[in-house]
N, C-alpha and C positions, 0 to 999 in steps of 0.2 A: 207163741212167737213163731212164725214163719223166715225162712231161707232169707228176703229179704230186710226183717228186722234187723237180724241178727248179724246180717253184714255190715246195716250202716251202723249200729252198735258200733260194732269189735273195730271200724273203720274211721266213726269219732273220737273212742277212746285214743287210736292207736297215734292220730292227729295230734291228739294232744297232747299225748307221751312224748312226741316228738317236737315240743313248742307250738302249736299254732295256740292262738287266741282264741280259746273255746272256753264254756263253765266245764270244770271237772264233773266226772261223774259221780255219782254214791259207790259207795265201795260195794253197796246191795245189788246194783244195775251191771258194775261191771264181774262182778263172783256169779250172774247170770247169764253176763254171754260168754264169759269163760267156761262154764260148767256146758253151756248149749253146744260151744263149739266143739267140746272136749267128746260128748254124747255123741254129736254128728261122727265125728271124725272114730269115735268106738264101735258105731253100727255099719259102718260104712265098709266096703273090701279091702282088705291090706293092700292089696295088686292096686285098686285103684287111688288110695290116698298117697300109696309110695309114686306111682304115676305122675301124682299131681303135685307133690312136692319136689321132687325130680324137676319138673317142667320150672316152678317156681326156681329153683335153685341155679337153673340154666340160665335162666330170663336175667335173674340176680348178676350173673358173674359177668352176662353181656352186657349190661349196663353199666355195670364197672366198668368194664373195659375200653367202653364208650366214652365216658367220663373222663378214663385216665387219657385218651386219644384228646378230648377237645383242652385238656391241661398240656398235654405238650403240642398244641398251636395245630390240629388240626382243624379243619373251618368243619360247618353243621352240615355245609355242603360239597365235602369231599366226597369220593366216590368209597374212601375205608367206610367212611362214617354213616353213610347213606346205606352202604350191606349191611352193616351193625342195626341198624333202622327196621332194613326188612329183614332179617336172620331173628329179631325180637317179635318181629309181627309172627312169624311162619310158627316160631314156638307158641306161641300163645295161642294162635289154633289148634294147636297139636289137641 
């Protein structure tokens, strides 16, 4: 399995967990990318998995915060909501 299997894997599965109208997976396929992701993430530097989970976590609470902006009647195209926009882009180069 390579870096890209293994994504769209953990990213089907994760679809579906979620409701989309997908076939489930075998419990064999997914105890496979669970196990791969789990190996990646053991060989990998602490410094950089804490990194990138950091990064994840941040991206995470902006888009909440996004979210809870366009529910109290902000437009897509206020100028709050448009920072929010690029402040998600900027992290996710980081």
């Amino acid at each position: 399995m390579n870096k890209k299997e293994l994504l769209e894997g953990l990213r089907y599965y994760q679809k579906w967990r979620k409701g989309a109208d997908t076939q489930m997976l075998n419990s064999a396929e997914v105890t496979r990318y669970i196990d791969s992701a789990i190996s990646v993430v053991e060989v990998t530097g602490t410094k950089l998995v804490n990194q990138a989970l950091l990064r994840k976590n941040i991206i995470d609470k902006i888009k909440v915060t996004r979210g809870a902006m366009i529910l109290d009647g902000y437009d897509d195209l206020d100028s709050c909501v448009e920072f929010m926009d690029e402040l998600i882009k900027e992290v996710e180069a980081l």
